[in-house]
PAKE-866058 format. One record per residue: x, y, z of N, C-alpha, C in turn; residue in three letters. Coordinates in nm, 2 decimals, decimal comma. Atoms other than C-alpha are relative to their C-alpha. Example, Ala and Ser with C-alpha at 12.3 -4.5 7.8 and 13.67 -1.06 7.14 Angstrom:
BEGIN
+--------+--------+--------+--------+--------+--------+--------+--------+--------+---------+
|    nxx |    nyy |    nzz |   caxx |   cayy |   cazz |    cxx |    cyy |    czz | residuo |
+--------+--------+--------+--------+--------+--------+--------+--------+--------+---------+
|   0,09 |  -0,12 |   0,00 |   1,23 |  -0,45 |   0,78 |   0,09 |   0,12 |   0,00 |     ALA |
|  -0,09 |  -0,11 |   0,00 |   1,37 |  -0,11 |   0,71 |  -0,08 |   0,11 |   0,08 |     SER |
+--------+--------+--------+--------+--------+--------+--------+--------+--------+---------+
//
This chain:
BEGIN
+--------+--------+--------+--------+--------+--------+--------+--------+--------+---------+
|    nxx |    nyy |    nzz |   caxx |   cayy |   cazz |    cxx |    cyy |    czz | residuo |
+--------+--------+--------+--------+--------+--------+--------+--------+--------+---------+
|  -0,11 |  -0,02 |   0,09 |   0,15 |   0,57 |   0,54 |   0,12 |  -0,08 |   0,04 |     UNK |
|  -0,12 |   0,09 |  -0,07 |   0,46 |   0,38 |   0,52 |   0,12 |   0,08 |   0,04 |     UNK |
|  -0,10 |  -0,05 |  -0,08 |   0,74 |   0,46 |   0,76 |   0,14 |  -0,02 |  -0,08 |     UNK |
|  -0,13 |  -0,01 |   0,11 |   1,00 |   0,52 |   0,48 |   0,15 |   0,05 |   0,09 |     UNK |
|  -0,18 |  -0,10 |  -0,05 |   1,40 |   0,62 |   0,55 |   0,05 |  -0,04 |  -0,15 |     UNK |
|  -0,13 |  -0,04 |   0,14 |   1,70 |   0,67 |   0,32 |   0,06 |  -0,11 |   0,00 |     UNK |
|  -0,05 |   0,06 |   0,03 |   1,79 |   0,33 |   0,32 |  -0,09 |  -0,16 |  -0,04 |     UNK |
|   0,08 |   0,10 |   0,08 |   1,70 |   0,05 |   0,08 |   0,03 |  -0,15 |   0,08 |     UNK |
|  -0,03 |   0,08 |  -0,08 |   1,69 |  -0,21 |   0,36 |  -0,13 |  -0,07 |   0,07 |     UNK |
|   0,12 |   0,05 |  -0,05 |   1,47 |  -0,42 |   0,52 |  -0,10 |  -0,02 |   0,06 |     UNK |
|   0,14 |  -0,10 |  -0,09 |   1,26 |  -0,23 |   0,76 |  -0,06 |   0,08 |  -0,08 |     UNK |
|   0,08 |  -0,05 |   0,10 |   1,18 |  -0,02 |   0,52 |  -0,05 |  -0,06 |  -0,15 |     UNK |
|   0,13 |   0,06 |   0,10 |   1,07 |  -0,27 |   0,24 |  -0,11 |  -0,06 |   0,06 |     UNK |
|   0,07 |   0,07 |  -0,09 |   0,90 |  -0,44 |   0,51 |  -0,13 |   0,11 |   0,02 |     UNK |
|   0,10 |  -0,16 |   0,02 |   0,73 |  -0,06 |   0,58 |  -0,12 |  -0,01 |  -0,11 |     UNK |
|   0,04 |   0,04 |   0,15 |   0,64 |  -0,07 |   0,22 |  -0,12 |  -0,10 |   0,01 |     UNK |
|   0,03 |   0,15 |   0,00 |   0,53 |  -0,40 |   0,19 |  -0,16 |  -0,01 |   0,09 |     UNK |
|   0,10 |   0,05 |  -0,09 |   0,30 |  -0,44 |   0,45 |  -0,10 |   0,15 |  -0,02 |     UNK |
|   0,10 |  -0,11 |   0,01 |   0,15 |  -0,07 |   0,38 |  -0,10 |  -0,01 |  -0,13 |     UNK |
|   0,07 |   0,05 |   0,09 |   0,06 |  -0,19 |   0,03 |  -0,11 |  -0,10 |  -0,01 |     UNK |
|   0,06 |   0,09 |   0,02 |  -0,07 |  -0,50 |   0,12 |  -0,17 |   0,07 |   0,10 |     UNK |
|   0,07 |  -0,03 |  -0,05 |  -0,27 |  -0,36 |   0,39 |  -0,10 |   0,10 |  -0,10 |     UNK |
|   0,08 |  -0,09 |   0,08 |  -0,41 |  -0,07 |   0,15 |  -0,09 |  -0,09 |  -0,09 |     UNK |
|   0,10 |   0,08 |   0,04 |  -0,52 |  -0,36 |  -0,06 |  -0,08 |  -0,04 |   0,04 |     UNK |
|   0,13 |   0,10 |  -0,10 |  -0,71 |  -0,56 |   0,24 |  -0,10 |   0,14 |  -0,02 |     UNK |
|   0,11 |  -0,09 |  -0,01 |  -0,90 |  -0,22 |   0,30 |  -0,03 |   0,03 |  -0,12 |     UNK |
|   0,09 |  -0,04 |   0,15 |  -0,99 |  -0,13 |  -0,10 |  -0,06 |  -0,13 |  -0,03 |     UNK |
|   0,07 |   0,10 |   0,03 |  -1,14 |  -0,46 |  -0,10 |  -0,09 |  -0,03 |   0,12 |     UNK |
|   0,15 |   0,00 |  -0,08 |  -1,35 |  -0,47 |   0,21 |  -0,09 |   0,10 |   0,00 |     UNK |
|   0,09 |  -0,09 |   0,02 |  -1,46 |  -0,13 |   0,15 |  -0,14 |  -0,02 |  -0,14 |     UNK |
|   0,11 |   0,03 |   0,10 |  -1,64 |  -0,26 |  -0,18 |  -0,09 |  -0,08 |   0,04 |     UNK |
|   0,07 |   0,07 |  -0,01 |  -1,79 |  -0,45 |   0,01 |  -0,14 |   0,07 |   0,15 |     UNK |
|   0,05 |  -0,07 |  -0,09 |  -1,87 |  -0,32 |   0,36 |   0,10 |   0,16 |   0,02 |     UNK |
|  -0,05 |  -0,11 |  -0,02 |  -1,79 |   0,07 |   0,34 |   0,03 |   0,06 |   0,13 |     UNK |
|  -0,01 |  -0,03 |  -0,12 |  -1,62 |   0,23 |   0,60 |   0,07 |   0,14 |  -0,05 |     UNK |
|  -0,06 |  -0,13 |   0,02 |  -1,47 |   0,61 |   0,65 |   0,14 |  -0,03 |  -0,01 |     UNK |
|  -0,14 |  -0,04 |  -0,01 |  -1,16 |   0,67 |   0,52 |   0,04 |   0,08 |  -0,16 |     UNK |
|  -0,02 |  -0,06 |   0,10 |  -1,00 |   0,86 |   0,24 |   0,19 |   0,01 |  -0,04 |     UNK |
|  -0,17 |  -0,03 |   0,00 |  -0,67 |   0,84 |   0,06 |   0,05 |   0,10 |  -0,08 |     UNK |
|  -0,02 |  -0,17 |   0,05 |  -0,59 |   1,19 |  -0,02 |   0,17 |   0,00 |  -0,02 |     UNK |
|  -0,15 |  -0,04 |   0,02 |  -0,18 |   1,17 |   0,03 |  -0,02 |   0,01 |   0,10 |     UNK |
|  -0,04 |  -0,06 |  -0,15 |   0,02 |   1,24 |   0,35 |   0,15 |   0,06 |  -0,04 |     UNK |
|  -0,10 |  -0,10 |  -0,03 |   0,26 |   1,51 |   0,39 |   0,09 |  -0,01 |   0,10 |     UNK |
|  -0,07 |  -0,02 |  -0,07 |   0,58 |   1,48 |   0,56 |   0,03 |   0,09 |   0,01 |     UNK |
|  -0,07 |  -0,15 |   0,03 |   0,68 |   1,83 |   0,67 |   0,14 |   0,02 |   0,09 |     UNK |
|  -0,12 |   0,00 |  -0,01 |   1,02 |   1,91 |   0,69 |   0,03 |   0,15 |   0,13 |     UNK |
|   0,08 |  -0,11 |  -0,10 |   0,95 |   2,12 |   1,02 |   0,08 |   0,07 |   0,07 |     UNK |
|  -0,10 |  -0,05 |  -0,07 |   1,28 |   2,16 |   1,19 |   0,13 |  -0,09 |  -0,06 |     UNK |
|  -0,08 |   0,03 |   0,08 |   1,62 |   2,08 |   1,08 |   0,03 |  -0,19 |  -0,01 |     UNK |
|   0,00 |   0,17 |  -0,01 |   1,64 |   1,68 |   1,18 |  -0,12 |  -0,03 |  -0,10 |     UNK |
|   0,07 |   0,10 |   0,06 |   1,36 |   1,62 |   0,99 |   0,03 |   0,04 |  -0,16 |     UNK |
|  -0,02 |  -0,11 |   0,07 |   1,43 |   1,89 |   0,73 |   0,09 |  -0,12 |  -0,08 |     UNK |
|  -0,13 |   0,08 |   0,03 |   1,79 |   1,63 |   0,68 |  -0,08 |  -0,15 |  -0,04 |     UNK |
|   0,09 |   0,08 |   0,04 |   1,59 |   1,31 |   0,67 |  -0,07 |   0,01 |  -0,14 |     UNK |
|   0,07 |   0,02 |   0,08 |   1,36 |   1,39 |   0,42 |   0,10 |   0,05 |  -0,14 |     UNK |
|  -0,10 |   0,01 |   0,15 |   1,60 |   1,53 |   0,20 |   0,09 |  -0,12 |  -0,05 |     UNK |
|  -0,07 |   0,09 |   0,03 |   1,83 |   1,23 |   0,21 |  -0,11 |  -0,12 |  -0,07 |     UNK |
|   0,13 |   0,07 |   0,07 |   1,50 |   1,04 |   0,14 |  -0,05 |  -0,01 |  -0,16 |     UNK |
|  -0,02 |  -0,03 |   0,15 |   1,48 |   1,25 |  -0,18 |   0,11 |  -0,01 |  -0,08 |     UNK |
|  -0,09 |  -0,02 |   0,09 |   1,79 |   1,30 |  -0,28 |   0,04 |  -0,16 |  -0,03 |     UNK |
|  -0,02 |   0,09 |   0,06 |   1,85 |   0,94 |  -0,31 |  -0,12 |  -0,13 |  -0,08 |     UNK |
|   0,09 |   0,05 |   0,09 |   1,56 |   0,82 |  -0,48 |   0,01 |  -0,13 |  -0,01 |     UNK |
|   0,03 |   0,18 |  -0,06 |   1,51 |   0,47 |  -0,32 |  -0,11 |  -0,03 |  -0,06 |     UNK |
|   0,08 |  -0,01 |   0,01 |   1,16 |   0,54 |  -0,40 |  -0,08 |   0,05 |  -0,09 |     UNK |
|   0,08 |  -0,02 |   0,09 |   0,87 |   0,51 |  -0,69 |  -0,04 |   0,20 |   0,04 |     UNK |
|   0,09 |  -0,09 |  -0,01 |   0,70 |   0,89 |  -0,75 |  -0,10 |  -0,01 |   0,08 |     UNK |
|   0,14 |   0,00 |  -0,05 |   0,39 |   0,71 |  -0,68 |   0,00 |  -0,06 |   0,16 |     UNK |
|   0,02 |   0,00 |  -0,14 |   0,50 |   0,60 |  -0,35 |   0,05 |   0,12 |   0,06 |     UNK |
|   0,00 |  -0,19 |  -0,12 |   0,67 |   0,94 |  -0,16 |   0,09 |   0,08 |  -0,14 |     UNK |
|  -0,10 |  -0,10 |   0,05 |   0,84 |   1,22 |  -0,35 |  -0,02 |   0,15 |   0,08 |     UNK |
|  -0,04 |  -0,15 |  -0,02 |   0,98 |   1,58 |  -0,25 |  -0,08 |   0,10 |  -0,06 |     UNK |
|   0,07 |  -0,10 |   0,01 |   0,75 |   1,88 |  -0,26 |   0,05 |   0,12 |   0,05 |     UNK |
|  -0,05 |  -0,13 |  -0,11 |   0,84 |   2,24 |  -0,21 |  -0,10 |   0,03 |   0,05 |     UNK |
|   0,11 |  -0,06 |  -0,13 |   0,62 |   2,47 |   0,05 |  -0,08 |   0,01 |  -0,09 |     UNK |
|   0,11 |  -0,09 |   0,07 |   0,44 |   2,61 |  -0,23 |  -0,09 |  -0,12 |  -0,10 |     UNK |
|   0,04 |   0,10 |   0,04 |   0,34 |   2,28 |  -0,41 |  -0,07 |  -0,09 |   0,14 |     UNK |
|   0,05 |   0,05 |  -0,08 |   0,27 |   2,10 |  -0,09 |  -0,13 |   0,12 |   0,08 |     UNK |
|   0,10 |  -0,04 |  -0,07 |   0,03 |   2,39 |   0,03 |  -0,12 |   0,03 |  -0,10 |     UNK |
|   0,09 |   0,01 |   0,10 |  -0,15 |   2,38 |  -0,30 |  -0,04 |  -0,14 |   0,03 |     UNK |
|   0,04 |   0,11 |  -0,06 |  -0,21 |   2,00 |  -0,22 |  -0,11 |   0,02 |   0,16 |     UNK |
|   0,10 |  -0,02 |  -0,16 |  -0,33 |   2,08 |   0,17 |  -0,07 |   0,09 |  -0,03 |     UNK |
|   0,05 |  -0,11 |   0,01 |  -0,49 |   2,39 |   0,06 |  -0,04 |   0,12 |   0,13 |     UNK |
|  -0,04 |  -0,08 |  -0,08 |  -0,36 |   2,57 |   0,33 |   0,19 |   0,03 |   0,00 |     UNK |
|  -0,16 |  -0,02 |   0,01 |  -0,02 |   2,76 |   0,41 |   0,07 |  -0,08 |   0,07 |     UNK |
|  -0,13 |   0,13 |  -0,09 |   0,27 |   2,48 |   0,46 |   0,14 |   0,07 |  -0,06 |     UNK |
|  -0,07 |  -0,09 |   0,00 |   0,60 |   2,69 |   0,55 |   0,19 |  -0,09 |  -0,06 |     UNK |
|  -0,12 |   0,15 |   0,02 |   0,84 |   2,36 |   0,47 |  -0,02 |  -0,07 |  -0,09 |     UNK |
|   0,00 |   0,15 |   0,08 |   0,93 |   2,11 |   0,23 |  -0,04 |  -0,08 |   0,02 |     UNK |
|   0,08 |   0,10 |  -0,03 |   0,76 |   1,81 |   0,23 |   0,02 |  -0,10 |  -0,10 |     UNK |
|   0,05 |   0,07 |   0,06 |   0,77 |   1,45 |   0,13 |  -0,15 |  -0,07 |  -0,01 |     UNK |
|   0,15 |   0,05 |   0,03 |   0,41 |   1,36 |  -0,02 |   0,03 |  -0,15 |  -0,01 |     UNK |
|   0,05 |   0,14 |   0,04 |   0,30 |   0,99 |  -0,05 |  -0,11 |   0,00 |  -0,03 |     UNK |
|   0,15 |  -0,05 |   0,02 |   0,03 |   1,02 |  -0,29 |  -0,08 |  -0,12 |   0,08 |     UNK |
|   0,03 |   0,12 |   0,00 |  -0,09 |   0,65 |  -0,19 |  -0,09 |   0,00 |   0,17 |     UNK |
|   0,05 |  -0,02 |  -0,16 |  -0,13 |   0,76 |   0,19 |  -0,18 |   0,06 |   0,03 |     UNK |
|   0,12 |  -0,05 |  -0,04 |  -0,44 |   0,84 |   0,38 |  -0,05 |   0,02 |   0,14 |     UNK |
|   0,04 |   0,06 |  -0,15 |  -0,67 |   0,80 |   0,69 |  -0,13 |  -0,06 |   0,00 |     UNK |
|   0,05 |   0,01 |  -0,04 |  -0,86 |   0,62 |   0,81 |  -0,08 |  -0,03 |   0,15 |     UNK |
|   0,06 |  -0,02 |  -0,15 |  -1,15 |   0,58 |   1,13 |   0,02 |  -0,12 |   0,06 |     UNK |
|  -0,02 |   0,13 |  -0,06 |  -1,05 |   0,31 |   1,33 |  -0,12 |  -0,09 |   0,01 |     UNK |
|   0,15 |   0,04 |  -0,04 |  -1,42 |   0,26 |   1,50 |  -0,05 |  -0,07 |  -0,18 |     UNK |
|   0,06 |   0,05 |   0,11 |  -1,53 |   0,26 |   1,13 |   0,03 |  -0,12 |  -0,04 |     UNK |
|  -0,06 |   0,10 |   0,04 |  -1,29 |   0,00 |   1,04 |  -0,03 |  -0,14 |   0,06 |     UNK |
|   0,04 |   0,08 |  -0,09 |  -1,35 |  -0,21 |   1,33 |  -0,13 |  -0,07 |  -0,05 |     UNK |
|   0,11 |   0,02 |   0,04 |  -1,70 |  -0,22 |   1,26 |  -0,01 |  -0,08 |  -0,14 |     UNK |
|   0,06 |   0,11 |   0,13 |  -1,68 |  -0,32 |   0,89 |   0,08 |  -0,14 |   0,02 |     UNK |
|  -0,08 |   0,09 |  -0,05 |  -1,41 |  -0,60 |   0,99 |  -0,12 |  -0,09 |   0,04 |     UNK |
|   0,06 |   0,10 |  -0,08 |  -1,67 |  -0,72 |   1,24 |  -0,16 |  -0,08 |  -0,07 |     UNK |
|   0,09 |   0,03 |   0,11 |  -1,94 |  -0,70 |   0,97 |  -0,06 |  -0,06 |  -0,12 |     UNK |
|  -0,01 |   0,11 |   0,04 |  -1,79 |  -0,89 |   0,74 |   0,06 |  -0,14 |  -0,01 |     UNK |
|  -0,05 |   0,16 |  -0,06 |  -1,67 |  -1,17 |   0,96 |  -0,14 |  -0,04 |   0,08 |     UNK |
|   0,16 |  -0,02 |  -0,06 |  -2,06 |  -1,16 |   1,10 |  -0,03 |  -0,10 |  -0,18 |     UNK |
|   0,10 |   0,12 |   0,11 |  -2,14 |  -1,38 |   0,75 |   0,09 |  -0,07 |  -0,04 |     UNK |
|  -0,01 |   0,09 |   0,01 |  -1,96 |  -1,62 |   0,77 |  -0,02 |  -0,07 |   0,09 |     UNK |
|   0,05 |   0,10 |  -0,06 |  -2,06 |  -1,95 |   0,94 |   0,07 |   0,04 |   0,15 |     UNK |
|  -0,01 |  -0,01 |  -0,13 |  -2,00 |  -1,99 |   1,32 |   0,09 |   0,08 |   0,04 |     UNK |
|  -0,11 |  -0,13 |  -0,02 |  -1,83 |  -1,64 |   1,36 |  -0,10 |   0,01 |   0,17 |     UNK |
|   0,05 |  -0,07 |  -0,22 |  -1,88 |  -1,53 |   1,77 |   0,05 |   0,10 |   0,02 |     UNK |
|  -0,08 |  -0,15 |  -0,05 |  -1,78 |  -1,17 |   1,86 |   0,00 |   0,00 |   0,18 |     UNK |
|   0,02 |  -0,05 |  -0,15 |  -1,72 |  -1,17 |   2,26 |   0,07 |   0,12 |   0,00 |     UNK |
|  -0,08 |  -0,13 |  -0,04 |  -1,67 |  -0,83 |   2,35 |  -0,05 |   0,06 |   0,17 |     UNK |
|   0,04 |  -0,03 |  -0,14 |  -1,65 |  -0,68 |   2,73 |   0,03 |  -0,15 |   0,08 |     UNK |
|  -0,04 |   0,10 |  -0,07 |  -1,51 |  -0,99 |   2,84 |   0,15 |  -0,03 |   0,01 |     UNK |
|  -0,10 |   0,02 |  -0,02 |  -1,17 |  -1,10 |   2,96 |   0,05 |  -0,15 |  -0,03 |     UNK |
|  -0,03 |   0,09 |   0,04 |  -0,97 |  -1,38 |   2,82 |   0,09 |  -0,03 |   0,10 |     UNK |
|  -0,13 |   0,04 |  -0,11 |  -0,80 |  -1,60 |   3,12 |   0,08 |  -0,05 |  -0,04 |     UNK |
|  -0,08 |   0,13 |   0,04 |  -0,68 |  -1,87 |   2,97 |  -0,07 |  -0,06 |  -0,08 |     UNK |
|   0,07 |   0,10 |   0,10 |  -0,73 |  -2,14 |   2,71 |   0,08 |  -0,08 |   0,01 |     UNK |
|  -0,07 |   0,15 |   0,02 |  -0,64 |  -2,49 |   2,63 |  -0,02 |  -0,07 |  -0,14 |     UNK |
|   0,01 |   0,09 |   0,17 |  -0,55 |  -2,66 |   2,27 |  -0,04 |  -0,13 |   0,00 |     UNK |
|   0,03 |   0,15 |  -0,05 |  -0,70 |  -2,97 |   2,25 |   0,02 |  -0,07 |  -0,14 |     UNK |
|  -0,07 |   0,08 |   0,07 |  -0,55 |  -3,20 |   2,00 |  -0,06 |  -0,18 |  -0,02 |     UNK |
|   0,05 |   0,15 |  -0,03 |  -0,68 |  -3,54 |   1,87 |   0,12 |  -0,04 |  -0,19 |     UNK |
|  -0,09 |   0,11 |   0,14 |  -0,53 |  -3,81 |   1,56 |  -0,08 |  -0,04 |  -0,04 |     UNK |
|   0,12 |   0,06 |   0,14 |  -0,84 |  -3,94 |   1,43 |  -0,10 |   0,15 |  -0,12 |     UNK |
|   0,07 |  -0,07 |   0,08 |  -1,03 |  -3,76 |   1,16 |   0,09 |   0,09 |  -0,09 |     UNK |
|  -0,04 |  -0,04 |   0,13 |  -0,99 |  -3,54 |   0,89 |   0,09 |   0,11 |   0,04 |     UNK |
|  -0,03 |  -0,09 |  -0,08 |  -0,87 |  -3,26 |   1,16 |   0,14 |   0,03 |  -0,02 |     UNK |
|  -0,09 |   0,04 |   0,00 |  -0,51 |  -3,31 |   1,13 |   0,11 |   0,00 |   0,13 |     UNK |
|  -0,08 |   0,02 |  -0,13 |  -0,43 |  -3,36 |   1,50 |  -0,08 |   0,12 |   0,08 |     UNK |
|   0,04 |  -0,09 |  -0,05 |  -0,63 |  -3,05 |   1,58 |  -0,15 |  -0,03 |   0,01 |     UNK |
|   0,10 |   0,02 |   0,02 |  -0,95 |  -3,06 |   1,74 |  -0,08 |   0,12 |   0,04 |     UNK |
|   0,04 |  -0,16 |  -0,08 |  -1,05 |  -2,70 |   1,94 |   0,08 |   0,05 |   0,11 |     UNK |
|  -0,06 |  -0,09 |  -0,11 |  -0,98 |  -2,47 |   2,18 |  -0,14 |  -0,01 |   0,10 |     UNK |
|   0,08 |  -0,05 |  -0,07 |  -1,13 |  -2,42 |   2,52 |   0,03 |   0,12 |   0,11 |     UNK |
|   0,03 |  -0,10 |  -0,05 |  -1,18 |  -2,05 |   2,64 |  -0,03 |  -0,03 |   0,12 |     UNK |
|   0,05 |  -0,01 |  -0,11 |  -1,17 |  -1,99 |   3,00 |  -0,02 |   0,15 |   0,01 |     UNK |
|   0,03 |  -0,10 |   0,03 |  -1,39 |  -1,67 |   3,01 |  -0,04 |   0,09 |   0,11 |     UNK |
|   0,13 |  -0,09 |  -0,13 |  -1,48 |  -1,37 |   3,28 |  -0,04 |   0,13 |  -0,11 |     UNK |
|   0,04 |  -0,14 |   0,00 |  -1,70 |  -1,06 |   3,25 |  -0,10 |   0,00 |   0,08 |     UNK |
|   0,03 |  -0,07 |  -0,14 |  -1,91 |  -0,87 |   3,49 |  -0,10 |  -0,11 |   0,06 |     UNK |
|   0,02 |   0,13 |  -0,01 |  -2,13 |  -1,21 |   3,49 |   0,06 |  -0,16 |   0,07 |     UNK |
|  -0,13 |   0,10 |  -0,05 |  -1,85 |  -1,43 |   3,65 |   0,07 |  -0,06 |  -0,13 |     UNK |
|  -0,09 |   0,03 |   0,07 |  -1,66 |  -1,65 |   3,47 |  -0,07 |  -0,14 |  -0,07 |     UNK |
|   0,04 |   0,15 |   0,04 |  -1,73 |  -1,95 |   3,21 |   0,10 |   0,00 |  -0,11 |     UNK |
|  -0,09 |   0,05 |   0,04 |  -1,60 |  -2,14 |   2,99 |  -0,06 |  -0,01 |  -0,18 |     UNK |
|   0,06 |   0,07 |   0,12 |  -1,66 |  -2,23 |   2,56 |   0,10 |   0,00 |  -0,09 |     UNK |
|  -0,12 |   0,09 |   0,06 |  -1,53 |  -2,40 |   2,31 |   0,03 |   0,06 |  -0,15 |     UNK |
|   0,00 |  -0,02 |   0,12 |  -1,42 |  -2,33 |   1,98 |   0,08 |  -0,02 |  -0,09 |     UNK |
|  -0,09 |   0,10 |   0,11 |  -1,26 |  -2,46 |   1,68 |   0,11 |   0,09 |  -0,08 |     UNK |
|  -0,14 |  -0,10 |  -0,02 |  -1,03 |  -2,11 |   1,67 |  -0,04 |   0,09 |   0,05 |     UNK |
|   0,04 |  -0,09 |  -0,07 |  -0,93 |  -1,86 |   1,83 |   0,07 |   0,12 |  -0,06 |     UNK |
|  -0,06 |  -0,10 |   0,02 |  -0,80 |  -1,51 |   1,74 |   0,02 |   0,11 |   0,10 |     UNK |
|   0,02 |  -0,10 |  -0,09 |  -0,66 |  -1,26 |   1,95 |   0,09 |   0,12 |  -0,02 |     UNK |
|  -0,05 |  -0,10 |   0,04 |  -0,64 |  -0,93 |   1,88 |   0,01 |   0,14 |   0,13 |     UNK |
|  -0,04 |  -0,07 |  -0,11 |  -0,49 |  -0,77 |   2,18 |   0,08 |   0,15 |   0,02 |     UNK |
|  -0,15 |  -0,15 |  -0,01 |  -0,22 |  -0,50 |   2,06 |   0,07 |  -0,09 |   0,11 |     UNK |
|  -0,08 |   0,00 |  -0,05 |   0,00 |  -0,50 |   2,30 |   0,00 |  -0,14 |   0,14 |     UNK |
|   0,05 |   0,05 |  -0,09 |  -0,18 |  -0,69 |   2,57 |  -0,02 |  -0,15 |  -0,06 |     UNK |
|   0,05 |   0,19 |   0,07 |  -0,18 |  -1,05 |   2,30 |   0,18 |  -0,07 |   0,11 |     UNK |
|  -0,12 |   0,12 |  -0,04 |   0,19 |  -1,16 |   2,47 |  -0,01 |  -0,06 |   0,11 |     UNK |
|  -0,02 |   0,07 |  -0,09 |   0,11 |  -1,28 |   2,81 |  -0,16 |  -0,10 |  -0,05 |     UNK |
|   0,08 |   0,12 |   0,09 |  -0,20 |  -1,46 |   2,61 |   0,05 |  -0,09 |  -0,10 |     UNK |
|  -0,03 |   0,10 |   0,15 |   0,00 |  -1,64 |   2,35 |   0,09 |  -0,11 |   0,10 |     UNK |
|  -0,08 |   0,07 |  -0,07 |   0,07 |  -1,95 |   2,57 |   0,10 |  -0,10 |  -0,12 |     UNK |
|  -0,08 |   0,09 |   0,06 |   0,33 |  -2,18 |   2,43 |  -0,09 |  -0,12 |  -0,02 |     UNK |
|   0,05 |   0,17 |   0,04 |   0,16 |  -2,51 |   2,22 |   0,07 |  -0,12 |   0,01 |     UNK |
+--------+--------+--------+--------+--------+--------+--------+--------+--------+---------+
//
């Protein structure tokens, strides 16, 4: 769900933004390679007074489409959960969850058909080097070479890109080009 506030600014179109688009990427890989998830709505509950303040200023200024969040009382929002919820709540019907593993998986499944796709997993990425040329159609770019360990020692291979999907752990790999 996207991380809304009470102000029409640009962490929160950004929020937005990136929640929609993303929602798109996943309703179009799922048609393809299905994976667990479900977008039922998500319930903010207004649970103690800080958040209780927040979400009302959320509603009460109506930054925001219906179909992206609106204000629910207890008794509307526990008809939705179909259990007893003792707080107000902003809903976002649009929200959901999904299984990460699942996701991963179809990700990997449908980057698995296309041409020279390589999955190294269980291996550690030391270092790499850009390698750069001027002839050809390439436009200055010619590959990368991977310096590689896992429990095997360490090698090396080449490849014409690289992606690294680290979280947190991508900034001491993103060397300077």
């Amino acid at each position: 769900y996207p991380q809304l506030n009470a102000q029409n600014n640009i962490a929160s179109r950004i929020q937005l933004t990136s929640f929609l688009y993303a929602k798109r990427f996943y309703d179009e890989l799922n048609l393809n390679t299905p994976f667990e998830h479900s977008w039922c709505g998500a319930l903010q509950l207004g649970f103690n007074d800080n958040t209780k303040i927040r979400l009302d200023k959320l509603a009460n200024k109506q930054l925001w489409p219906e179909s992206i969040a609106h204000p629910l009382s207890p008794e509307q929002a526990s008809e939705i959960a179909k259990v007893d919820i003792p707080y107000p709540c902003l809903f976002m019907p649009l929200a959901g969850w999904i299984s990460p593993v699942s996701l991963v998986n179809a990700c990997i499944n449908t980057a698995k058909q296309y041409k020279n796709f390589t999955l190294t997993s269980n291996t550690q990425l030391l270092d790499y080097a850009v390698h750069s040329s001027t002839t050809g159609n390439n436009h200055g770019f010619a590959g990368v070479t991977l310096r590689l360990q896992n429990a095997h020692g360490e090698s090396e291979k080449q490849a014409t890109s690289l992606v690294i999907c680290a979280g947190s752990g991508s900034q001491p790999l993103l060397a300077p080009l």
